[in-house]
N, C-alpha and C positions, 0 to 999 in steps of 0.2 A: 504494500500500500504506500510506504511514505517511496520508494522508487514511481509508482505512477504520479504521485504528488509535484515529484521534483521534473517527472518529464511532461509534466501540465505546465507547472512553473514556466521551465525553459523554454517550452512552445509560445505562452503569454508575452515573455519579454521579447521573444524575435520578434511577433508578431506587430507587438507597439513599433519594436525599433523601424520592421518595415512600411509600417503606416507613416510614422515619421517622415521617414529618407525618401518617401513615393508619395506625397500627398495628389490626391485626384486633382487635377488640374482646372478643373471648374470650380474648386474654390478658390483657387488664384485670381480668376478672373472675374473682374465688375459684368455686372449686369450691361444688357445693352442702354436699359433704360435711365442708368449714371454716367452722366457728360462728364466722364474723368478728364485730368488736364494730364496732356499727354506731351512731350519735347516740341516746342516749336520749331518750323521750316527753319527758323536761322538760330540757330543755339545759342545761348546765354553764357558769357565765360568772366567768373568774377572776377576783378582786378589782380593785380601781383601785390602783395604776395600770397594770395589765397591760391588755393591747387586749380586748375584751370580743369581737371578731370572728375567727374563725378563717378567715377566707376564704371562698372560691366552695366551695373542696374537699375543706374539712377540717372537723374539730368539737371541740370541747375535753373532754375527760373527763377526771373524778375531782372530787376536794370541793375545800376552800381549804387544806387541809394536804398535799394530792399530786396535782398534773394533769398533763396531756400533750396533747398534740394529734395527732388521728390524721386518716388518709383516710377521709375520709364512702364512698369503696370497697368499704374494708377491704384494699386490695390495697397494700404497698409497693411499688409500679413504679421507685422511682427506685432501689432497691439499684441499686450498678454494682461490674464485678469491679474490682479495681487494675488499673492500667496494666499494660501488659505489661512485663514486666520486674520488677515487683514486686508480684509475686505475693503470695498468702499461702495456699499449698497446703491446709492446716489448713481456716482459716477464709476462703473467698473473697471473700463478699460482706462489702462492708462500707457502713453507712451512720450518722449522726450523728443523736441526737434530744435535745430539750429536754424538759425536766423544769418543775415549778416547786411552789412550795411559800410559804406564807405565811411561815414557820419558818425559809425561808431568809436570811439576812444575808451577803452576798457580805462586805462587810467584816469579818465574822467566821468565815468559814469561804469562803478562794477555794476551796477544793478538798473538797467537800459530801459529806458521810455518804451519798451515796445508792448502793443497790446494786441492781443490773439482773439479774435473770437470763432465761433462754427456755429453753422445750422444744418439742423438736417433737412434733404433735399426730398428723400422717398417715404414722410411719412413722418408723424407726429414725436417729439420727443425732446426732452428736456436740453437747454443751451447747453453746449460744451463749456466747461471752466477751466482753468490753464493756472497754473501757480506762476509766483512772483519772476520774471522774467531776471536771469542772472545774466554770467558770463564763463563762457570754458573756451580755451586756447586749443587752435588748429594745428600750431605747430609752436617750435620750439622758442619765439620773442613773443610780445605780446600784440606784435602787427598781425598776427593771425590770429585775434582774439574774435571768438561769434557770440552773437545773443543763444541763449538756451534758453529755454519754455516746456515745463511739463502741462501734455491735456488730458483732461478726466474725461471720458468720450459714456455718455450715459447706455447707448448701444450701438450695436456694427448698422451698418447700411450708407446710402450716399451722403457724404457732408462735403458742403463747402468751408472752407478755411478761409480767414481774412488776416492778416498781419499788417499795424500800422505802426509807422518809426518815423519820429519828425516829419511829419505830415506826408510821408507817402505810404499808399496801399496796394498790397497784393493778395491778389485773390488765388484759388484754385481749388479743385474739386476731385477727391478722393474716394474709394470704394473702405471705409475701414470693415476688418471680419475679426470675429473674436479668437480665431487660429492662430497658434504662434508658431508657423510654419515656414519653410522659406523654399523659395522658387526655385524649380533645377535648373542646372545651368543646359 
């Protein structure tokens, strides 16, 4: 008996790891009916000394006075709920994004005028809320210093995101899902 036990076990854990490592690919991808923002025809590349490449997965949008980097998706895959035990019934999902701005000076402002908000686009649901906008360094002086922003997302579906910094705003519109999955290459 505890032999079939442990070869129950073993089958459970591949099992997870393969769900994991192969997520179906229809939860990757947004609905037709969410106008995700997808790389623009002329791509966005932020100043020097910021890295001029956003990866395999991502793409940079907005001007030199307000960007961000999004999933070439459109899909936020990586929200994850909190741990268990700390919860946040309100708002569950939560995940952290960078900001950046030419206008920014971490040494004159560690804690940056920027404000975040979201609505949802497919269907009824309470505002997104964002904690207190800081700052985390891109590289190793502080000329590669970004705004960072954690958002309480109350549930997955289409939301638009707005970010304003010294009076300019960028918009964009994302698929977030409660999966904390990540795309095959």
């Amino acid at each position: 008996m505890t032999v079939l036990r442990l070869v129950l076990l073993i089958c459970l854990i591949a099992l997870t790891a393969i769900c994991h490592q192969n997520p179906p690919q229809e939860t990757l991808k947004p609905p037709a009916s969410c106008p995700v923002t997808v790389p623009p025809a002329t791509p966005f590349t932020p100043p020097s000394p910021y890295p001029s490449e956003a990866g395999e997965y991502h793409f940079w949008l907005g001007t030199e006075k307000l960007w961000t980097i999004l999933p070439k998706s459109g899909v936020w895959w990586s929200w994850k709920p909190h741990a268990a035990g700390q919860e946040n019934r309100v708002h569950p999902l939560t995940e952290k994004a960078g900001w950046g701005s030419v206008d920014f000076d971490l040494n004159k402002e560690p804690y940056p005028d920027l404000k975040v908000t979201g609505r949802r686009l497919d269907g009824n649901a309470r505002p997104l809320l964002t904690s207190e906008a800081t700052n985390a360094l891109t590289g190793p002086t502080t000329d590669h210093a970004e705004m960072a922003i954690g958002y309480y997302v109350p549930t997955p579906g289409c939301w638009e995101i707005t970010g304003e910094y010294h009076g300019q705003k960028l918009s964009y519109v994302v698929w977030v899902t409660a999966q904390s999955l990540k795309p095959e290459k």
